[in-house]
C-alpha positions as CSV (number, residue, x, y, z in Angstrom):
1,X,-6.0,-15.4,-12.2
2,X,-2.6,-16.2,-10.6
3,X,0.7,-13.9,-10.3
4,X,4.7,-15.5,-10.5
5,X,6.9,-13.2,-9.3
6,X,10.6,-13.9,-9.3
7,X,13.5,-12.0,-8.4
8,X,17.4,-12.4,-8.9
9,X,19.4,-10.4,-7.3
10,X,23.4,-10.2,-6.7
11,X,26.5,-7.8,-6.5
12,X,28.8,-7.6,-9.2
13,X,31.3,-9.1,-9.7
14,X,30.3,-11.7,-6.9
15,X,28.5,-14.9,-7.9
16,X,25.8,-17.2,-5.9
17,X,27.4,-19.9,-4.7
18,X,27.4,-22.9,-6.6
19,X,23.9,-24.5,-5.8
20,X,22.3,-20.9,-4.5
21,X,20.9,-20.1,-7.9
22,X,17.4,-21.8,-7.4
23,X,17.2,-19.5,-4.0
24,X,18.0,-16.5,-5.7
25,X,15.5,-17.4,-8.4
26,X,12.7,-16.9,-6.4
27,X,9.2,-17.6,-7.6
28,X,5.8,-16.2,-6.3
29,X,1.8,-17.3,-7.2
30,X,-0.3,-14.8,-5.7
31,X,-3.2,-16.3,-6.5
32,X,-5.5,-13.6,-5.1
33,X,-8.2,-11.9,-7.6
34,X,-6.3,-9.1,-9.3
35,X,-2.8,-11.0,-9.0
36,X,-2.7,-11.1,-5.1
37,X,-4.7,-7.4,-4.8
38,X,-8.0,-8.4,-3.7
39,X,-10.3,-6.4,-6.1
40,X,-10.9,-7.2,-9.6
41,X,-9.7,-4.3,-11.1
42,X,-6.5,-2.9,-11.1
43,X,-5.8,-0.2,-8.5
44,X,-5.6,3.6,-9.5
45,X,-2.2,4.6,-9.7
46,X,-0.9,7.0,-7.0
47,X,0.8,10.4,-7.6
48,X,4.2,10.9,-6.6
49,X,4.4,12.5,-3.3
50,X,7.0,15.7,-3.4
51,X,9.2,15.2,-0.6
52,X,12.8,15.8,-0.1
53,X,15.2,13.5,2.2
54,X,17.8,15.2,4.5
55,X,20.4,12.5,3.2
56,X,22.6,14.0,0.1
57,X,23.6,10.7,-1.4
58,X,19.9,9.7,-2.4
59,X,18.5,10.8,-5.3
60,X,15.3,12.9,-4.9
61,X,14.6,14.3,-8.4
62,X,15.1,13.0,-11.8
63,X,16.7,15.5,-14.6
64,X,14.8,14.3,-17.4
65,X,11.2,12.9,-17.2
66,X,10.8,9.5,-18.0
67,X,10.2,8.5,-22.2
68,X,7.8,5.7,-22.0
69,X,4.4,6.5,-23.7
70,X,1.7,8.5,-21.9
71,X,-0.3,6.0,-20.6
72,X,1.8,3.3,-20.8
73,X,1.6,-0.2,-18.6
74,X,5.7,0.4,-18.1
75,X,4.5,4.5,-17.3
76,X,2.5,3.6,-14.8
77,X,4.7,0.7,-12.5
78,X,7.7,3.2,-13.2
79,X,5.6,6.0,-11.7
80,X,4.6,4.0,-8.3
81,X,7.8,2.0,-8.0
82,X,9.2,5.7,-8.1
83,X,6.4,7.4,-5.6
84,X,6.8,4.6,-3.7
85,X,10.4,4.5,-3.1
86,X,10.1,8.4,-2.7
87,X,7.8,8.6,0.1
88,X,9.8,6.0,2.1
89,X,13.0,7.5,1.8
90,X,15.0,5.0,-0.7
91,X,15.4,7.2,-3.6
92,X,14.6,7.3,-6.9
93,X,15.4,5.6,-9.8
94,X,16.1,6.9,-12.9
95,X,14.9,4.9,-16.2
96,X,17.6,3.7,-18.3
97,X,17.4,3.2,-22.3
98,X,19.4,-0.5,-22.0
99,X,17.8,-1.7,-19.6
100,X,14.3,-1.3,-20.7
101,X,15.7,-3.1,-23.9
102,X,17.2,-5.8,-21.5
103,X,13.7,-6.1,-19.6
104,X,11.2,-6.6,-22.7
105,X,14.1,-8.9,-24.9
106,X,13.7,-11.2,-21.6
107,X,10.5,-10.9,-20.8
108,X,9.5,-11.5,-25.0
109,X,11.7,-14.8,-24.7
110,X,9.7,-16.3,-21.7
111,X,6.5,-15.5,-23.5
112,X,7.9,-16.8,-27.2
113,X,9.4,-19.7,-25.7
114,X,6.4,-20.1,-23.1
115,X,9.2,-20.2,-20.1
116,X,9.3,-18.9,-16.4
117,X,13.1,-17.9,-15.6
118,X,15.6,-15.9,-15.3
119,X,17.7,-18.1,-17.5
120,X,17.9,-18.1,-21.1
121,X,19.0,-21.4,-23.1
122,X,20.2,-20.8,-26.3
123,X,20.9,-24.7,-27.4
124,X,17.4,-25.6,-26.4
125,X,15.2,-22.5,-26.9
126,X,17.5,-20.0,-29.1
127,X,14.6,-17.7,-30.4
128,X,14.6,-14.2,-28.9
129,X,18.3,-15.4,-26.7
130,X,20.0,-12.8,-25.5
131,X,22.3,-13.6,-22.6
132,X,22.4,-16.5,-20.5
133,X,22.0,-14.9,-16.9
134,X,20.7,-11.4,-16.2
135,X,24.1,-9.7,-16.5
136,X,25.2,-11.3,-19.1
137,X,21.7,-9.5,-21.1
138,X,22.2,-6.0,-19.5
139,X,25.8,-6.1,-20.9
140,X,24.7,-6.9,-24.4
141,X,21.8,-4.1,-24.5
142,X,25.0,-1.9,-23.3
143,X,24.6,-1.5,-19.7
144,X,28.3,-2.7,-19.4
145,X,29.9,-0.8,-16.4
146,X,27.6,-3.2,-14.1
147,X,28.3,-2.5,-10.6
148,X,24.9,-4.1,-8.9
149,X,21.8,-5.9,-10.7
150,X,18.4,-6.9,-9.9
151,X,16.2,-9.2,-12.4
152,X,12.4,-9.6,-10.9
153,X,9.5,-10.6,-13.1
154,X,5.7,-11.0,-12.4
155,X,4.1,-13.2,-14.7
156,X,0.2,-12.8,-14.8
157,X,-1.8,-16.0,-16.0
158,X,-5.2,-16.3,-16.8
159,X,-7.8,-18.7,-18.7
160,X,-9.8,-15.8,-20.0
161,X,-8.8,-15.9,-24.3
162,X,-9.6,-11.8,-24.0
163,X,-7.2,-10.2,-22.0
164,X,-5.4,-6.7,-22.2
165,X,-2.3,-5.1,-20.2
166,X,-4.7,-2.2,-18.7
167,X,-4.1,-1.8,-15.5
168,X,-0.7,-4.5,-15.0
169,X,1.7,-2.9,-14.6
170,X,0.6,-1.7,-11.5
171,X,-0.8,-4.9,-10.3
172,X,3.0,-6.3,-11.4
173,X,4.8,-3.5,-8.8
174,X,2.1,-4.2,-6.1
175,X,2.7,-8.1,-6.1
176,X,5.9,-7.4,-5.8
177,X,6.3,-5.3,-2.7
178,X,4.4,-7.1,-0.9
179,X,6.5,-10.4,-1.3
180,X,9.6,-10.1,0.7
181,X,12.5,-11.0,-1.1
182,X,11.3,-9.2,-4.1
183,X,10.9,-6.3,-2.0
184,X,13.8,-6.2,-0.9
185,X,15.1,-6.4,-4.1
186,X,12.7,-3.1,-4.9
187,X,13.8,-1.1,-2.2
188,X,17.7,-1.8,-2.5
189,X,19.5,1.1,-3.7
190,X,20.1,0.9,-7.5
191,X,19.9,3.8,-9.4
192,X,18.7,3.2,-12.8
193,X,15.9,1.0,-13.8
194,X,14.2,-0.7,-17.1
195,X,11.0,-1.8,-17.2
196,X,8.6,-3.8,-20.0
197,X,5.0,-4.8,-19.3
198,X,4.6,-7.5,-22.4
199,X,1.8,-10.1,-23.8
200,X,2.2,-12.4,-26.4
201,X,-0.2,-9.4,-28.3
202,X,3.4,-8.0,-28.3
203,X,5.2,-11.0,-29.7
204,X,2.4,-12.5,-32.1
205,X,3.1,-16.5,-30.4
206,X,3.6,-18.0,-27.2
207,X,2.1,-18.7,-23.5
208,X,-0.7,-16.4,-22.7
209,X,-0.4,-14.2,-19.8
210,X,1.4,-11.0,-19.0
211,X,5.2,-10.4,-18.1
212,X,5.6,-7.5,-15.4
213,X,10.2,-7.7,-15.6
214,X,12.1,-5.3,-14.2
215,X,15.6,-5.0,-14.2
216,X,16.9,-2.4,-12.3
217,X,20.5,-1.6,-11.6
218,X,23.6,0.1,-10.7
219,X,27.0,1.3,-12.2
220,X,30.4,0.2,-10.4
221,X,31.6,3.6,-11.3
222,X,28.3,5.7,-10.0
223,X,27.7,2.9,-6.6
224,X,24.7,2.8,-5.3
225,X,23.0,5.2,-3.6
226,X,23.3,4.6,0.3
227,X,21.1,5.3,3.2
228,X,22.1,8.0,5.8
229,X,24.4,6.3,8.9
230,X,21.5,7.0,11.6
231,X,18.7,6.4,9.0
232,X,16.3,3.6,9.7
233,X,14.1,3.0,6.4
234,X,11.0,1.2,6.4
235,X,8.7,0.4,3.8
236,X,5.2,0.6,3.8
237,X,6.2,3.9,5.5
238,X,3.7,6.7,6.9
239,X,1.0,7.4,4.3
240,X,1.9,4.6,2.0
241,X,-2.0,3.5,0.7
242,X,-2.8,0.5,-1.3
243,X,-1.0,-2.2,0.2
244,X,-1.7,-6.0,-0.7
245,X,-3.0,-7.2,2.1
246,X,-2.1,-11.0,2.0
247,X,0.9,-12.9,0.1
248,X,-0.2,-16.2,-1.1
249,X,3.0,-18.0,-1.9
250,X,6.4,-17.0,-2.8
251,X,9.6,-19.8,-3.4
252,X,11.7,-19.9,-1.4
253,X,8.4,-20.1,1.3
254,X,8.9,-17.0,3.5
255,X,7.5,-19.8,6.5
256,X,9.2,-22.9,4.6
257,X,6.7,-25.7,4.9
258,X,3.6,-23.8,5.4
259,X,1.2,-23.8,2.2
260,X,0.3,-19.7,1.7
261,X,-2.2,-20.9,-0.7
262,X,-3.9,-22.4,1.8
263,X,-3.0,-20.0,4.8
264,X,-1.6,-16.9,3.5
265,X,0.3,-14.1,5.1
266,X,-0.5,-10.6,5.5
267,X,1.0,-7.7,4.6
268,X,5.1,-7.4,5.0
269,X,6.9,-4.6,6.5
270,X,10.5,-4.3,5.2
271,X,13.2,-2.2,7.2
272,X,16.2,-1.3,6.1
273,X,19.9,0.9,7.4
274,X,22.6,1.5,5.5
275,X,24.4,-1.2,3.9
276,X,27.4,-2.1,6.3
277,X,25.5,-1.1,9.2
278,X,24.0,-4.1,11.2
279,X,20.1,-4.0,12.1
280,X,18.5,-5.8,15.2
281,X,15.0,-6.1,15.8
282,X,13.5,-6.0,19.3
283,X,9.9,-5.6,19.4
284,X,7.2,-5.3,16.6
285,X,3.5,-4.7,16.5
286,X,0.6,-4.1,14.3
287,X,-2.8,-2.5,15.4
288,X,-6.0,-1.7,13.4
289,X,-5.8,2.0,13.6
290,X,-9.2,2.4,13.6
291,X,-9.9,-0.1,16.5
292,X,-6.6,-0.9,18.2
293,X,-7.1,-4.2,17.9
294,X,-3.5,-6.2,17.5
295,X,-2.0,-7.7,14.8
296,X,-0.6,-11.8,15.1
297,X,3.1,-10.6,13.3
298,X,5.6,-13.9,12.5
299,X,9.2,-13.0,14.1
300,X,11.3,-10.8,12.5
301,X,13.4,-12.3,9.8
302,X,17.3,-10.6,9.8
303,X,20.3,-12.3,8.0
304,X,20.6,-13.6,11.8
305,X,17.4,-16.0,11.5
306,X,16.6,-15.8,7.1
307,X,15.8,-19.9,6.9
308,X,17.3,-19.0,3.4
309,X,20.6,-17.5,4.2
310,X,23.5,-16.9,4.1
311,X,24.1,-16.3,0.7
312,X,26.1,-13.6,-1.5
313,X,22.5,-11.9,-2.6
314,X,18.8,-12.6,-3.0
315,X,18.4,-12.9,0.5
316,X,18.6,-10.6,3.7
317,X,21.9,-9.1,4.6
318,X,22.8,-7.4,8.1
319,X,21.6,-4.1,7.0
320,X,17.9,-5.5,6.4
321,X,14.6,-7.4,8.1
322,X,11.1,-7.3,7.3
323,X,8.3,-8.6,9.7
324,X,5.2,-9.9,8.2
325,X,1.3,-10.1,9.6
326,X,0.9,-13.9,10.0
327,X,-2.9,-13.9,8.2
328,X,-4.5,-11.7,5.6
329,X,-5.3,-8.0,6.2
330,X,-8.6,-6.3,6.2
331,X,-9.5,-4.4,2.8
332,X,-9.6,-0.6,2.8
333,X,-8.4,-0.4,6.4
334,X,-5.4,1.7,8.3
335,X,-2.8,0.2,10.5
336,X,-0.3,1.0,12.9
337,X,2.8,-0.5,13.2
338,X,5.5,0.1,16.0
339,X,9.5,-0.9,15.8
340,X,12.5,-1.1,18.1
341,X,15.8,-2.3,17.6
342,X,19.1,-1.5,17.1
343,X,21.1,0.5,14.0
344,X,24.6,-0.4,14.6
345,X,24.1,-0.6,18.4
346,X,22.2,2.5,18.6
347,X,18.6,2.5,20.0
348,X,15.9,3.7,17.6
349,X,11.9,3.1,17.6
350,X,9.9,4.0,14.3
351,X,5.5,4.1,14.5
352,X,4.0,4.9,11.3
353,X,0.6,4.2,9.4
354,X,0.1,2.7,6.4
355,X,-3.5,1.2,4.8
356,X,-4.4,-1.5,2.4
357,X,-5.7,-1.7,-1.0
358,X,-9.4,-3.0,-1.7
């Protein structure tokens, strides 16, 4: 079984520079059992945790529970997605009615037209065409007033002919965190979201597999919602559980020229200030909390260093880094991680613990 994830992301009404398009489009292949979790089962879905942030501007409640079916595949990734952006202080999101049309239209023309993109062609493949790029489809499902847009998709293949969506959506949002410039994408501060978790059981024809897309999103006249001047984000964060514990390819490379199928990375730690502030990192480690033993990290990756930058979006700005563990994690295990840097000059340190999946 093998995951592609890809993620497009970009401010509107700014446009990738001519030629950026194929880095913002990234593509992923976790090719772990599970779709880059290492069990064969999907993992159980985690609760919510109820906690409240001291910063006004996020949003830390919803005023209308979400309508997606009970037990739904898109229920369950917009219930982690949600706990998981709770617990580590990035607000939530709040589904939106257009988008989850934009999301499944898209993710019904990759599987109709048996196609891994972000782009639509109508000339070529006009079944099931609804917009050329990503905000060109929001706007015609009637999310018009577009003031910041994220397009990521995990695409789940497999050669068994039997195959349901129990238990993918959640597999989709954990392949995605744990890829950094999808994460990134994840933990960005939009405040609306649509999500479709779709098969070609869905569409009656086309490629077999499972499409994971999530468009999530913000309005120019709403902005996004912004992290607190002095706050220093991270996520995993403390008490975040089932973590992927290894990354097995993403495009562009995270290391470019190194083969993660071969020699994948571990787990990735993304941390995050407020947009406009600038982030430096100065020391990162990683320790089995159970044993102590250290972690081999890579070096942190800022907008300073990003061998995919500079670029108008889809890869990291001043305000973000993520640090990643340069090998696979151990299953079911704890561990601490320790940063230091800078938030707009000013000191900070951060420890927290987080575990892995099995």
């Amino acid at each position: 079984m093998a995951l592609m994830n890809t993620h497009f992301s970009d401010a509107v009404p700014r446009k990738p520079a001519l030629g950026l398009l194929p880095a913002l489009a990234l593509a992923a292949l976790l090719s772990a059992c599970g779709g880059g979790s290492d069990s064969a089962s999907p993992p159980a879905q985690a609760a919510a945790p109820a906690t409240a942030s001291p910063n006004p501007s996020l949003v830390t409640s919803l005023g209308t529970a979400p309508a997606y079916p009970a037990d739904s595949e898109e229920l369950a990734a917009f219930t982690l997605l949600n706990a998981e952006r709770n617990r580590c202080g990035f607000g939530l999101l709040a589904q939106n009615a257009p988008l989850d049309a934009a999301a499944r239209a898209h993710a019904d023309y990759m599987i109709i037209n048996s196609l891994n993109s972000h782009l639509e062609n109508a000339t070529q493949y006009p079944e099931g065409f609804t917009g050329t790029e990503p905000l060109a489809r929001v706007r015609a499902q009637g999310y018009t007033d577009v003031g910041g847009l994220t397009d990521e998709f995990a695409f789940f293949t497999t050669s068994n002919p039997v195959q349901t969506k129990r238990g993918f959506g959640v597999l989709g949002i954990r392949g995605l965190l744990n890829a950094p410039y999808h994460l990134s994408g994840l933990m960005t501060g939009y405040r609306d979201v649509g999500i479709a978790v779709r098969s070609n059981a869905d569409t009656g024809k086309g490629q077999r597999g499972i499409f994971v897309q999530v468009n999530a999103a913000y309005t120019a006249s709403a902005g996004p919602q912004q992290l607190g001047s002095a706050d220093v984000q991270t996520y995993p964060c403390e008490g975040t559980t089932g973590v992927n514990r290894q990354l097995t390819d993403e495009t562009p490379n995270p290391v470019p020229g190194r083969d993660l199928r071969a020699n994948p990375l571990g787990s990735t730690i993304y941390i995050a200030v407020r947009e406009g502030n600038r982030l430096a990192i100065a020391n990162a480690a990683m320790t089995n909390a159970s044993t102590g033993q250290a972690v081999a990290l890579r070096p942190a990756v800022t907008s300073a260093n990003d061998p995919h930058g500079p670029c108008l979006g889809g890869c990291f700005a001043p305000h973000q880094a993520y640090i990643v563990a340069d090998a696979p994690l151990q299953p079911d295990t704890a561990y601490t991680v320790m940063i230091s840097g800078t938030n707009n000059g000013g000191a900070f340190s951060r420890s927290f613990t987080f575990a892995t999946g099995s």
